[in-house]
N, C-alpha and C positions, 0 to 999 in steps of 0.2 A: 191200309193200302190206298185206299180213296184219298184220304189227305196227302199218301206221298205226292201224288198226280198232279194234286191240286196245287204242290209247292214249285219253285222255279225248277229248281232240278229235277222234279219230275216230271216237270213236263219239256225240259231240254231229254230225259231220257227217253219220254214217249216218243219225241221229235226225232230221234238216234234210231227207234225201232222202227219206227215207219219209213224213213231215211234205209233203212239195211233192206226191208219190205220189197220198197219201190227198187231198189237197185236191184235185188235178184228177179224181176217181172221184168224191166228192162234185158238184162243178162237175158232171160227166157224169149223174149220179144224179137229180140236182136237173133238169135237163137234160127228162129224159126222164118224171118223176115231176110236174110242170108243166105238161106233156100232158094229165093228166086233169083239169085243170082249164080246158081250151077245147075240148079234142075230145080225146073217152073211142076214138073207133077209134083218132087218131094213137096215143095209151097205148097203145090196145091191142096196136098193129102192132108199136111202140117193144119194148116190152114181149116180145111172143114172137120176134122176134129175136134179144135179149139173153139168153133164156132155153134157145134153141136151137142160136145159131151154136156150132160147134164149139170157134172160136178163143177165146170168150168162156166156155164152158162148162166147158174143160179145160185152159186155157192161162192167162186173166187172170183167172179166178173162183181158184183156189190162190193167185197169185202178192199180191191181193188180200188173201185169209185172211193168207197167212205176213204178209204189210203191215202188215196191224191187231196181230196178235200182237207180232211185232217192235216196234213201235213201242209196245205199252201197256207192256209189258215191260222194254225197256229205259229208255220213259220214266221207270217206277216206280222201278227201279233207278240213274238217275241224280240222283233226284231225291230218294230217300234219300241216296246219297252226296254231294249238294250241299247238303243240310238238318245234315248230321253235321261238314259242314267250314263251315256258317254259324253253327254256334254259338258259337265262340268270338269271332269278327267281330260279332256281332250283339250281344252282351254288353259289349264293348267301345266301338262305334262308332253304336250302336240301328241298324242293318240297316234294319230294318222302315221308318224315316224318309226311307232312300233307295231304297225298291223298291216298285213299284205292290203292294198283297194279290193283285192276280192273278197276278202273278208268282212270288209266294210261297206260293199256294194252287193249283200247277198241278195238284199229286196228284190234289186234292181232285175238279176238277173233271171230270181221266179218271176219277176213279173214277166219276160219275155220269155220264159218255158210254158208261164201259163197261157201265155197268148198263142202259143204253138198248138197245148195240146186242146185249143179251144179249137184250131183249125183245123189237126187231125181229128178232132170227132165229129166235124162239119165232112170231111173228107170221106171217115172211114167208118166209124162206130154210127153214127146214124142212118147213114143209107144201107149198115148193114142188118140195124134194128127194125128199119123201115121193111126192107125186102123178107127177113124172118119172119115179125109179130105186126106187121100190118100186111104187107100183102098177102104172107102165110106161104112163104117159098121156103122149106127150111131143105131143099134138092140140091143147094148150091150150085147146080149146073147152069151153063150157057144155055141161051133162049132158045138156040139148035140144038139143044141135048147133047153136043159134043163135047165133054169136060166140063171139070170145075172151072169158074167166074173168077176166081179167086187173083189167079196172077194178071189175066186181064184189064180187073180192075186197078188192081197196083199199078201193073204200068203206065194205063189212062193217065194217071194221076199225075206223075212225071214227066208230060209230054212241054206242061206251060212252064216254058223258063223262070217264071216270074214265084211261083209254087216251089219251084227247085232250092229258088236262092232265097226265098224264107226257110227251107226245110236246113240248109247248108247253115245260115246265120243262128237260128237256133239251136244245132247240135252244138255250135262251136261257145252260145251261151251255157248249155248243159254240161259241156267240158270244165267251162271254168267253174261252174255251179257245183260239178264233181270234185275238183281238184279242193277246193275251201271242206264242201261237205262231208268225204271221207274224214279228216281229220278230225273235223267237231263232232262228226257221229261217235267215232273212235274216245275222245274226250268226255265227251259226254257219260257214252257207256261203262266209264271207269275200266278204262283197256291201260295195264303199265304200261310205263314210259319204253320198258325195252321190246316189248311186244308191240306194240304202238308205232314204233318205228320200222318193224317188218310189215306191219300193215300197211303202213304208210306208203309202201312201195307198191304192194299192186293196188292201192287204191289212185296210187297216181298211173299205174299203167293201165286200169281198169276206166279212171277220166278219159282217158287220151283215145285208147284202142277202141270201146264201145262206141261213140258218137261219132270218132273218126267211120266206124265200121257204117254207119247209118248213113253217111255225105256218102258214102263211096257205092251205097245200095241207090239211094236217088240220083248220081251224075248216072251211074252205070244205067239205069233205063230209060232215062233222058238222050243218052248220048245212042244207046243201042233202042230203040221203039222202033 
């Protein structure tokens, strides 16, 4: 089993599993971050739950991390060595005439997902590691005691246009980055061709809907704060 891993397809399949991984944490993310835009308590509740339960905190918050790591990582590294073994094919055959530019620009576009969520964990996950396990606040409430922090903080967040329209520009990265992803995950995973093609469709409406859903959670407290 170790050598499959180690071969290219096994690790184009590891690269599929943690690719399914991260889309359903998203799906959950999105899930719960969509809350604050009909009712800031459900956020709220959602929110210090997720921020508290044990199981979530020490269990699937690491296994998370190692996810995103693993996956940008290995993505980069496959995709250097599938860019080093397109050159001679692409020179020969023009490549470029039979493959979408997203497919051919997948680097390009982790790179500007990771640059994102380098931003949201300056934004979000560290001040709210900071405020837990350094200051020792694990109360979630406002400095008044009056409610959880939780949707407060979110909107703060929203208020600098300039923070918005990175947030806007990278979903719309993440879109494209879905719309190529699903398929190769799908390929990868050895999904038939006629099964494959049903998936294919909510994985394009799963691109489209999620990260649409996420611009529309940042204009909307931007525009209402």
């Amino acid at each position: 089993m170790s050598g499959f891993f180690k071969s290219s397809i096994g690790r184009k399949y590891a690269m599929a599993l943690s690719a399914f991984f991260l889309m359903f944490f998203l799906l959950q993310h999105f899930a719960i971050n969509i809350l604050s835009v009909f009712s800031p308590d459900a956020f709220n509740e959602a929110s210090h739950f997720m921020g508290t339960f044990w199981a979530v905190q020490y269990l699937l918050q690491p296994i998370l991390i190692f996810g995103v790591m693993y996956h940008f990582i290995m993505g980069f590294i496959l995709e250097i060595k599938n860019r080093n073994a397109r050159v001679a094919k692409y020179a020969k055959n023009n490549g470029a005439a039979n493959s979408s530019w997203m497919s051919r620009n997948m680097i390009y576009s982790g790179l500007a997902i990771l640059a994102f969520l380098v931003l949201h964990f300056i934004d979000f996950w560290l001040p709210e590691i900071s405020t837990k396990y350094i200051q020792g606040d694990m109360s979630g409430l406002l400095a008044d005691g009056e409610g959880f922090r939780y949707y407060e903080e979110l909107t703060h967040k929203f208020v600098n246009p300039l923070r918005v329209g990175a947030y806007v520009i990278a979903f719309v990265f993440l879109s494209l980055h879905l719309m190529h992803g699903f398929s190769s995950a799908f390929q990868s995973a050895g999904v038939s061709s006629m099964r494959k093609e049903k998936l294919q469709i909510f994985g394009k409406v799963y691109a489209i809907v999620i990260p649409l859903g996420f611009i529309v959670i940042a204009l909307f407290h931007h525009f209402n704060h």
